[in-house]
C-alpha positions as CSV (number, residue, x, y, z in Angstrom):
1,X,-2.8,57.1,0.2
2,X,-4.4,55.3,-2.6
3,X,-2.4,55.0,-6.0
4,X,-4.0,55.0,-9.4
5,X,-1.6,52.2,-11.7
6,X,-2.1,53.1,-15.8
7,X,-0.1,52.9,-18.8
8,X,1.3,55.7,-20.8
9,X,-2.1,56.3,-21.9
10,X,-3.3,58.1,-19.3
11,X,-0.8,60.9,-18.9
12,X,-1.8,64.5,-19.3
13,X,-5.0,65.9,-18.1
14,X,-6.4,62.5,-16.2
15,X,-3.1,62.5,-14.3
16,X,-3.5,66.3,-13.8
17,X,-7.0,65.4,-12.4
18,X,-5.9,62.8,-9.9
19,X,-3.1,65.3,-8.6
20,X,-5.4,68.1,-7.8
21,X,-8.4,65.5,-6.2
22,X,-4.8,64.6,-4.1
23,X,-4.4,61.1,-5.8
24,X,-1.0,59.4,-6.5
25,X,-0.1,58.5,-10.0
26,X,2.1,55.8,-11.0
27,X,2.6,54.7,-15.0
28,X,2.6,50.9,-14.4
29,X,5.1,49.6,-17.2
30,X,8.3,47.0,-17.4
31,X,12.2,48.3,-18.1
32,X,13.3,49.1,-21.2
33,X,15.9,46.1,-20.9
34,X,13.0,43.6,-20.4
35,X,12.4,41.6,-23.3
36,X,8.9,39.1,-24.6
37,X,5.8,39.2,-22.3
38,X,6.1,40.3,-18.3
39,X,3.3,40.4,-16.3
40,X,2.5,44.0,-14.4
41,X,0.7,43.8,-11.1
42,X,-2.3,45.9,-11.1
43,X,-2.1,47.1,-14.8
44,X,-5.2,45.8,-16.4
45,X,-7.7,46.4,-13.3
46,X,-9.1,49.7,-14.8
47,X,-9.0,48.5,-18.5
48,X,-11.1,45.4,-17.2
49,X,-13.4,47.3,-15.5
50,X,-14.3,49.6,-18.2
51,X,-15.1,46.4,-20.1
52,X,-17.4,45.2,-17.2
53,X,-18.8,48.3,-17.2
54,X,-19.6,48.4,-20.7
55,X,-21.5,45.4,-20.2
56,X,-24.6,47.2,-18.9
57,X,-26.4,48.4,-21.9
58,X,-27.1,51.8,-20.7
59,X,-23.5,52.5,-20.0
60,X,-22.8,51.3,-23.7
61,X,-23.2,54.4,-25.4
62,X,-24.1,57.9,-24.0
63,X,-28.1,57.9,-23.6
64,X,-27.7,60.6,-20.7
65,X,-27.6,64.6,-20.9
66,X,-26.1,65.5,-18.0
67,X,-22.8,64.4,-16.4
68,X,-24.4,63.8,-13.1
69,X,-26.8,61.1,-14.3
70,X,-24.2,59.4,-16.0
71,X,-22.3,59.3,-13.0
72,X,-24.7,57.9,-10.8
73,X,-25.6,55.2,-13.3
74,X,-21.9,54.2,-13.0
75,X,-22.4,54.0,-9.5
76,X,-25.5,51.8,-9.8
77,X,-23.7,49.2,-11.9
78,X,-20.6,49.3,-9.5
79,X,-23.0,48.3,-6.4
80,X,-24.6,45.5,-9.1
81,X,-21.2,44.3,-9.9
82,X,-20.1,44.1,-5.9
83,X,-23.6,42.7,-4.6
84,X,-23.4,40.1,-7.8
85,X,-19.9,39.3,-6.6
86,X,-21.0,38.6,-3.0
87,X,-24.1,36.4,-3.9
88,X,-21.7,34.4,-6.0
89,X,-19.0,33.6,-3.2
């Protein structure tokens, strides 16, 4: 089963979302006793890729009027990213 890791950020309706599509949920953070900087696997992958992703100028802002276009235009730069990070290995 694939898990989704997010902060505290993501809580209500997206974790709603990935409950009903059947997807586990896990709020990635460190104790409460934990003190200065501590690294948490996994917590910055989908932060990072919204960054990439914002990267391709027609995913900047909103230039699309339906959902579904958007949506395959994330899919397009997705494949770009992969086949760019296969050419480069």
């Amino acid at each position: 089963m694939f898990t989704m890791v997010t902060d505290k950020g993501y809580l209500g309706r997206f974790a709603r979302h990935l409950t009903a599509l059947g997807l586990n949920h896990r709020i990635g953070s460190r104790s409460p006793t934990a003190r200065g900087f501590l690294l948490i696997a996994n917590r910055w992958v989908l932060e990072r890729t919204f960054t990439w992703l914002t990267g391709f100028r027609r995913l900047a802002i909103d230039y699309e009027f339906t959902p579904r276009v958007h949506e395959t235009w994330l899919l397009v730069d997705n494949i770009t990213m992969c086949l760019n990070g296969l050419t480069v290995a």
